[in-house]
C-alpha positions, 0 to 999 in steps of 0.5 A, a space after each residue: 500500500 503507498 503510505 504517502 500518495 502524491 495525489 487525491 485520486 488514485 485506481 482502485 486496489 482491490 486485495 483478496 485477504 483473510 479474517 484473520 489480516 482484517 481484523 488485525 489490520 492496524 489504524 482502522 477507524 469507523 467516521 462518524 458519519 457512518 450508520 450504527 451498527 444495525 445487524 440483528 441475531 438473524 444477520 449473525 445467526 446467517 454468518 455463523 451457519 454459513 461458516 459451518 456449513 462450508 467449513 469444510 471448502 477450500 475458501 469461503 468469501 464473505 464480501 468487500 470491505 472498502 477503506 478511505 485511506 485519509 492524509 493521517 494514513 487512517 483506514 476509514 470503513 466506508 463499506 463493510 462496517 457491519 461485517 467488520 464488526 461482527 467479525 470482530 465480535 466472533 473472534 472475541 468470542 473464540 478467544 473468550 472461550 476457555 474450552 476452545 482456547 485450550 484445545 486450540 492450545 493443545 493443537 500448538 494454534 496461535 490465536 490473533 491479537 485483536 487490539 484494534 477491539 480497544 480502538 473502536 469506538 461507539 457513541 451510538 446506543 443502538 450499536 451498543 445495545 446490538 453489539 452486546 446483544 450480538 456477542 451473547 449470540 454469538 458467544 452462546 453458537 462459538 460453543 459448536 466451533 471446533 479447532 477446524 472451523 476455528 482455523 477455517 474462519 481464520 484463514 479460509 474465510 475472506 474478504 475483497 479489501 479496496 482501499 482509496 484515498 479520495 472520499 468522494 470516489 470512495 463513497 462513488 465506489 460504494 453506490 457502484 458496488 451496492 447498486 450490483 445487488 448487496 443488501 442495501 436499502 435504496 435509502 442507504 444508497 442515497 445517504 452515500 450519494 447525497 453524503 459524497 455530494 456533501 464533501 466539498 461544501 460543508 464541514 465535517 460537523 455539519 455532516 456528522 449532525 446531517 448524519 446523526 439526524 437521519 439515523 436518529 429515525 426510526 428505519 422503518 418510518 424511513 423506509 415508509 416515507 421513501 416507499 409509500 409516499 414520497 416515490 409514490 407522489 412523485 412519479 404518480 405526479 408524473 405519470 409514472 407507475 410507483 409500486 415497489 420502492 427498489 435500488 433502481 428507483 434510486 435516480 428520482 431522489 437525486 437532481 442538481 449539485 449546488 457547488 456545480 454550475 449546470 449550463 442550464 437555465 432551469 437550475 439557476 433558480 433553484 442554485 439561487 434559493 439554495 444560497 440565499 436560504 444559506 446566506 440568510 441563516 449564516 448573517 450575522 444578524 441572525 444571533 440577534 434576531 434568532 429567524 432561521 428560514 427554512 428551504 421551501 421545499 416542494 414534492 414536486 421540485 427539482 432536488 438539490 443534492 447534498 445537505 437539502 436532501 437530508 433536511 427535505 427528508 427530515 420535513 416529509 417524516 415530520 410532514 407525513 408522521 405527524 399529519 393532523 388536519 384541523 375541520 369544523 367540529 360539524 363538517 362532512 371532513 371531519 366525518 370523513 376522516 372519522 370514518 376511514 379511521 374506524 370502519 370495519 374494512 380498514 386493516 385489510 391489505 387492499 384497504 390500506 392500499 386504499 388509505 395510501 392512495 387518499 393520504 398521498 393525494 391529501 399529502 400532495 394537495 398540502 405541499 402544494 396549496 397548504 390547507 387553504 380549502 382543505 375540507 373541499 380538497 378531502 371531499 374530493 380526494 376521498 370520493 376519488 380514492 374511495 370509490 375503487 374500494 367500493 368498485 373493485 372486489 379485490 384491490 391490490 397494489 397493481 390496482 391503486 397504481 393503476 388507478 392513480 395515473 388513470 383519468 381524472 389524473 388526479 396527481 397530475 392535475 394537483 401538480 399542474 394547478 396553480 390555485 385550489 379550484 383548479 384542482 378542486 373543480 375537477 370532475 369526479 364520475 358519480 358510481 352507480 348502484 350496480 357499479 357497487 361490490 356489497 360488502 359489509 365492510 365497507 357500508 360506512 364507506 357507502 353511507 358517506 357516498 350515498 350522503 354525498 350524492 356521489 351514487 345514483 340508483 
C-alpha cells in the first residue's frame, strides 16, 4: 500500500485477504458519519451457519470491505462496517472461550491479537445495545466451533479489501458496488450519494449532525416515507407507475449539485434559493434576531443534492408522521376522516392500499396549496380514492397504481394547478348502484357516498 500518495485520486486496489489480516489490520477507524451498527441475531445467526456449513471448502468469501485511506494514513470503513464488526465480535468470542482456547492450545494454534477491539469506538446506543446483544449470540453458537472451523474462519474465510484515498470516489465506489445487488436499502444508497455530494461544501460537523439526524429515525418510518409516499407522489405526479420502492428507483431522489454550475437555465433558480436560504441563516444578524428560514421545499421540485436532501427528508417524516388536519367540529371532513379511521374494512391489505392512495393525494394537495380549502380538497380526494374500494372486489397494489395515473389524473392535475379550484373543480364520475361490490365492510364507506350524492340508483 503507498503510505504517502502524491495525489487525491488514485485506481482502485482491490486485495483478496483473510479474517484473520482484517481484523488485525492496524489504524482502522469507523467516521462518524457512518450508520450504527444495525445487524440483528438473524444477520449473525446467517454468518455463523454459513461458516459451518462450508467449513469444510477450500475458501469461503464473505464480501468487500472498502477503506478511505485519509492524509493521517487512517483506514476509514466506508463499506463493510457491519461485517467488520461482527467479525470482530466472533473472534472475541473464540478467544473468550476457555474450552476452545485450550484445545486450540493443545493443537500448538496461535490465536490473533485483536487490539484494534480497544480502538473502536461507539457513541451510538443502538450499536451498543446490538453489539452486546450480538456477542451473547454469538458467544452462546462459538460453543459448536471446533479447532477446524476455528482455523477455517481464520484463514479460509475472506474478504475483497479496496482501499482509496479520495472520499468522494470512495463513497462513488460504494453506490457502484451496492447498486450490483448487496443488501442495501435504496435509502442507504442515497445517504452515500447525497453524503459524497456533501464533501466539498460543508464541514465535517455539519455532516456528522446531517448524519446523526437521519439515523436518529426510526428505519422503518424511513423506509415508509421513501416507499409509500414520497416515490409514490412523485412519479404518480408524473405519470409514472410507483409500486415497489427498489435500488433502481434510486435516480428520482437525486437532481442538481449546488457547488456545480449546470449550463442550464432551469437550475439557476433553484442554485439561487439554495444560497440565499444559506446566506440568510449564516448573517450575522441572525444571533440577534434568532429567524432561521427554512428551504421551501416542494414534492414536486427539482432536488438539490447534498445537505437539502437530508433536511427535505427530515420535513416529509415530520410532514407525513405527524399529519393532523384541523375541520369544523360539524363538517362532512371531519366525518370523513372519522370514518376511514374506524370502519370495519380498514386493516385489510387492499384497504390500506386504499388509505395510501387518499393520504398521498391529501399529502400532495398540502405541499402544494397548504390547507387553504382543505375540507373541499378531502371531499374530493376521498370520493376519488374511495370509490375503487367500493368498485373493485379485490384491490391490490397493481390496482391503486393503476388507478392513480388513470383519468381524472388526479396527481397530475394537483401538480399542474396553480390555485385550489383548479384542482378542486375537477370532475369526479358519480358510481352507480350496480357499479357497487356489497360488502359489509365497507357500508360506512357507502353511507358517506350515498350522503354525498356521489351514487345514483
Amino acid at each position: 500500500m503507498t503510505k504517502n500518495p502524491t495525489h487525491k485520486s488514485e485506481v482502485i486496489r482491490p486485495e483478496i485477504i483473510t479474517v484473520k489480516e482484517l481484523v488485525t489490520t492496524k489504524n482502522v477507524e469507523i467516521p462518524k458519519y457512518q450508520r450504527p451498527y444495525r445487524w440483528s441475531s438473524k444477520n449473525v445467526n446467517q454468518l455463523l451457519d454459513d461458516i459451518l456449513l462450508f467449513k469444510d471448502k477450500p475458501a469461503y468469501r464473505l464480501g468487500t470491505v472498502v477503506y478511505h485511506l485519509n492524509d493521517d494514513q487512517i483506514l476509514n470503513i466506508v463499506d463493510g462496517q457491519q461485517r467488520s464488526i461482527t467479525l470482530l465480535l466472533i473472534g472475541l468470542a473464540i478467544q473468550n472461550n476457555d474450552v476452545l482456547t485450550v484445545k486450540l492450545k493443545e493443537s500448538k494454534i496461535e490465536l490473533p491479537n485483536l487490539d484494534i477491539i480497544g480502538k473502536l469506538y461507539f457513541t451510538n446506543n443502538l450499536s451498543k445495545n446490538n453489539i452486546r446483544d450480538n456477542y451473547l449470540e454469538i458467544q452462546r453458537r462459538v460453543s459448536d466451533f471446533d479447532v477446524e472451523t476455528v482455523q477455517f474462519f481464520y484463514s479460509s474465510c475472506e474478504v475483497v479489501k479496496v482501499v482509496l484515498t479520495d472520499i468522494s470516489e470512495a463513497f462513488q465506489f460504494f453506490d457502484s458496488q451496492n447498486a450490483r445487488g448487496v443488501d442495501l436499502e435504496p435509502h442507504d444508497l442515497l445517504k452515500a450519494f447525497h453524503l459524497r455530494e456533501m464533501m466539498s461544501n460543508t464541514s465535517e460537523d455539519e455532516r456528522i449532525r446531517i448524519v446523526d439526524n437521519w439515523e436518529n429515525m426510526e428505519l422503518e418510518q424511513l423506509k415508509r416515507t421513501f416507499s409509500n409516499y414520497l416515490y409514490r407522489i412523485k412519479n404518480w405526479a408524473n405519470s409514472k407507475s410507483a409500486r415497489k420502492f427498489t435500488k433502481n428507483d434510486v435516480d428520482i431522489f437525486k437532481g442538481i449539485s449546488p457547488s456545480v454550475r449546470e449550463p442550464f437555465p432551469f437550475a439557476s433558480i433553484y442554485r439561487i434559493s439554495h444560497f440565499y436560504v444559506e446566506s440568510y441563516n449564516d448573517d450575522f444578524n441572525r444571533k440577534i434576531d434568532k429567524n432561521y428560514m427554512s428551504y421551501p421545499f416542494q414534492l414536486d421540485q427539482v432536488l438539490i443534492n447534498g445537505k437539502r436532501f437530508f433536511e427535505m427528508i427530515n420535513h416529509y417524516v415530520e410532514v407525513i408522521e405527524v399529519l393532523r388536519i384541523e375541520t369544523r367540529e360539524s363538517s362532512l371532513a371531519k366525518e370523513i376522516l372519522e370514518t376511514i379511521d374506524n370502519y370495519d374494512g380498514k386493516n385489510r391489505t387492499g384497504d390500506k392500499y386504499v388509505r395510501n392512495l387518499f393520504n398521498c393525494g391529501l399529502i400532495f394537495y398540502i405541499d402544494k396549496f397548504g390547507t387553504a380549502e382543505i375540507e373541499r380538497a378531502i371531499e374530493r380526494i376521498f370520493i376519488w380514492a374511495y370509490s375503487v374500494r367500493l368498485t373493485y372486489y379485490s384491490v391490490q397494489l397493481a390496482s391503486v397504481d393503476n388507478y392513480a395515473l388513470a383519468y381524472p389524473h388526479v396527481f397530475k392535475t394537483i401538480k399542474d394547478a396553480l390555485k385550489p379550484n383548479d384542482f378542486l373543480n375537477l370532475k369526479i364520475d358519480i358510481l352507480s348502484e350496480n357499479d357497487i361490490v356489497e360488502s359489509s365492510k365497507t357500508k360506512d364507506i357507502q353511507t358517506l357516498f350515498t350522503k354525498m350524492n356521489y351514487i345514483y340508483a
